[in-house]
C-alpha positions in Angstrom: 63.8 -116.7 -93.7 64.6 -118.7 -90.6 67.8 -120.1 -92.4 68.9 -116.5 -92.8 72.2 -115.4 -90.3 70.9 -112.2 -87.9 73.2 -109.9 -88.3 74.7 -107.8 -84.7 74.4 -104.5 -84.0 77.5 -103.0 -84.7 76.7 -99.5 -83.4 79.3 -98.5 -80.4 78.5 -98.2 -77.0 79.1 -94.6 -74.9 82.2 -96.0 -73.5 83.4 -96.9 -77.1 82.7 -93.2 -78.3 85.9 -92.7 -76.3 88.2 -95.0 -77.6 91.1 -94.0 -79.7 90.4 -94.9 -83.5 93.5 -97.7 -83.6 90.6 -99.0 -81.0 87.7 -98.9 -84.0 89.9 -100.3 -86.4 91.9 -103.1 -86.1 94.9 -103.1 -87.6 94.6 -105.4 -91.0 98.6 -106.5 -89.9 96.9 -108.9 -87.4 95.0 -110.8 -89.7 91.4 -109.2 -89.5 89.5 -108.2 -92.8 87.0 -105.2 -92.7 83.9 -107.0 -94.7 82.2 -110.2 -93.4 80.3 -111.3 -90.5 83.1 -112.7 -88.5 85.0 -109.4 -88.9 81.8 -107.2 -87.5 81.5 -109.7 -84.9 84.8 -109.2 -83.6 85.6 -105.3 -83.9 82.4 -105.6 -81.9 84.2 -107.4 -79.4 87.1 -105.7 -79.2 84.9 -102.1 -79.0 83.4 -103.0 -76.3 84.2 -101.8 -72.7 82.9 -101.7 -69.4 81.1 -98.3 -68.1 82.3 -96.7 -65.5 80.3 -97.4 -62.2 79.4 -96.0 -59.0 82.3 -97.4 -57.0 84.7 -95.9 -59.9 82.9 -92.6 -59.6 83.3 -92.6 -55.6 87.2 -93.1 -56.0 87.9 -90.6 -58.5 85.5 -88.4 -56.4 87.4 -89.4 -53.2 91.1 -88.9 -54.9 89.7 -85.5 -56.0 88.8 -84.9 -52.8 92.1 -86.3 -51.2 94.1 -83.6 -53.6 91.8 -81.0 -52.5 92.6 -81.5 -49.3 95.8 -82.0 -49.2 96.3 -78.7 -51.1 94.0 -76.8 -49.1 95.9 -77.8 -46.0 99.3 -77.5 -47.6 98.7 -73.6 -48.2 96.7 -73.2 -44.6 100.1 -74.4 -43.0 101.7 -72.2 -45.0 99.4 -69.1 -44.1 99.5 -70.2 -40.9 103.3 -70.2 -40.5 103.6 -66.9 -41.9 100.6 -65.7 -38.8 102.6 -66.9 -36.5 105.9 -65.5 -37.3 103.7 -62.4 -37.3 102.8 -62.8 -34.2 105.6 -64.0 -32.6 107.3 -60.8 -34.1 104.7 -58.8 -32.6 104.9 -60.2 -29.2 108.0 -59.6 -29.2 107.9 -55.9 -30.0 105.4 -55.8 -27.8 107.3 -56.8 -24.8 110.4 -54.9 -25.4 107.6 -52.0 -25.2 106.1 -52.7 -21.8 109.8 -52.9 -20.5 110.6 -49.4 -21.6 107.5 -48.5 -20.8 107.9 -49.7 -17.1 111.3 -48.7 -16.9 109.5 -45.2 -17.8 107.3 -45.3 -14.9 110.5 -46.0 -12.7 112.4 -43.4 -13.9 109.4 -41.0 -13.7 108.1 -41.9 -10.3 112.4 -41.2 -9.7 112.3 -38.0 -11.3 109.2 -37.1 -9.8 110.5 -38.1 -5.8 113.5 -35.7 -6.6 111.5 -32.7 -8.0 109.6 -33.1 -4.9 112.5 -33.2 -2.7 113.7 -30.3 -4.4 111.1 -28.0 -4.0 110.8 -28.7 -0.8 114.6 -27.6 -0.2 114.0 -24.3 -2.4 110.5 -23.6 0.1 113.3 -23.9 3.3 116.1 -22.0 1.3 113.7 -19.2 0.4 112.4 -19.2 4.0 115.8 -18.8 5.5 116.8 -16.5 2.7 113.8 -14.1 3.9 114.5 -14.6 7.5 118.2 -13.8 6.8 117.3 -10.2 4.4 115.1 -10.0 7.4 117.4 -10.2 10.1 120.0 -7.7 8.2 117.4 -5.2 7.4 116.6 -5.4 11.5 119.2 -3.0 12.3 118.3 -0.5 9.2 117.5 3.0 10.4 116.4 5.7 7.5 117.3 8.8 8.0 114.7 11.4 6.4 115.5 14.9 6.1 119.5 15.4 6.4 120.5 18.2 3.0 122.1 16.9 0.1 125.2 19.3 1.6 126.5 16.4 3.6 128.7 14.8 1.2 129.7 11.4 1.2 133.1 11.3 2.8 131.3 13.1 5.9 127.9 11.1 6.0 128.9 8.9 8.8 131.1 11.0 11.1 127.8 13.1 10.8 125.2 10.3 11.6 127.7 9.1 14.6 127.4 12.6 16.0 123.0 12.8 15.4 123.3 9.2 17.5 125.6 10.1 20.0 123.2 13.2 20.8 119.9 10.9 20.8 122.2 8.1 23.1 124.9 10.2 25.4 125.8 7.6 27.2 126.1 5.0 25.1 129.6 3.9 23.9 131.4 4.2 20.5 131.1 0.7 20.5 127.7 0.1 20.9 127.4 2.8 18.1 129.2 1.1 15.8 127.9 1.8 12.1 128.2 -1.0 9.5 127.4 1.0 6.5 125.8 4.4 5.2 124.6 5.3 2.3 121.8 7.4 0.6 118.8 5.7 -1.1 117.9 5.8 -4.8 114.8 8.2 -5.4 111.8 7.0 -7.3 110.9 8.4 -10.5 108.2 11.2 -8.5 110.4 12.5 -6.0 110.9 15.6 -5.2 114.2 17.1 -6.6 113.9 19.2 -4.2 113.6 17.4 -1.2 117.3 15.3 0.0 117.3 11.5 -0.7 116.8 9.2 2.4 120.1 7.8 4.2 120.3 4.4 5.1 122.4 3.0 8.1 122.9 -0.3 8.9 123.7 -0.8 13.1 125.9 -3.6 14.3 123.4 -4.0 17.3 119.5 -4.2 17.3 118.8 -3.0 20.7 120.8 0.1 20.0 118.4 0.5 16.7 115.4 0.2 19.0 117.0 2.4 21.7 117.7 5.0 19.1 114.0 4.9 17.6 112.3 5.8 21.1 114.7 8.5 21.3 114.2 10.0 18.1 110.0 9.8 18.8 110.6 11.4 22.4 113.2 14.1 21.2 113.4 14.5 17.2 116.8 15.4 16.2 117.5 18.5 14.1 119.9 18.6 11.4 
């Protein structure tokens, strides 16, 4: 029994599991039979590889990791190229913005300056507008009472003569009368009654001259 050869373990390792079959089997062209001890011995051999080991491990792990990386920063640059054309876009619109918008303001605090300006002038034309309407109504007398029988063509040969008996010694002159004519009636008046005459005076201290005359002697027409 000791004389007898102890035969190897021929069963493959993990790493051998992996191996291509041309790996298993050698090829019988190089001289190697698949029965006898010296054949088993050196398919044995041949099978056998070294396993892989924690530095292997850490550099596949590490080139994984280097791939990862570099792909993950690849597509952040990317992303972050397109943000920032984004934004650069957007400042951009953003600041042709705030210039129309202060150029609005400008033009508004402008356009606001002249409207006040204006108003202003319209508040002094309306005031001399009403001092002037004023002034031209100062030498208005209405004449109340004088028939309808009066016709136009005579109205102010008739009103010069009514004056010249309120003022006798006042001039023609000083008498002078602009204009003459009778007043619109409202919707209530009287048919009856004759329509006011309004006479415009060249002079207002005739007007007020005639006025006391007319309270301290009323005419009759």
């Amino acid at each position: 029994m000791g004389g007898t050869k102890k035969r190897r373990d021929t069963t493959p390792s993990v790493a051998t599991l992996f191996r291509g079959k041309e790996d298993r089997r050698p090829s019988l062209s190089q001289g190697h039979t698949e029965t006898g001890s010296d054949s088993d011995e050196y398919e044995t051999t041949e099978c056998q590889t070294t396993p892989l080991t924690k530095e292997d491990l850490k550099k596949m792990l590490r080139e994984t990791s280097d791939d990862i990386k570099a792909y993950t920063t690849a597509a952040l640059e990317k992303q972050i190229a397109s943000l920032k054309d984004d934004i650069e876009a957007l400042a951009s619109r953003t600041s042709r913005a705030e210039t129309q918008i202060t150029e609005t303001q400008t033009t508004a605090k402008t356009h606001t300056r002249d409207i006040e300006a204006l108003q202003e002038k319209i508040l002094y034309l309306e005031d001399g507008l009403e001092d002037l309407n004023n002034r031209s109504r100062r030498q208005n007398i209405r004449i109340r009472g004088l028939p309808e029988s009066v016709l136009p063509e005579t109205l102010l040969p008739t009103i010069r003569a009514i004056f010249h008996s309120l003022l006798p010694d006042t001039s023609e002159q000083e008498l002078y009368i602009e204009r003459a004519h009778r007043a619109l009636h409202p919707p209530t008046f009287n048919m009856n009654a004759p329509r006011d005459i309004i006479t415009k005076l060249q002079y207002f201290p005739i007007k007020e001259r005639l006025m006391k005359a007319t309270r301290d002697n009323p005419p009759t027409y």
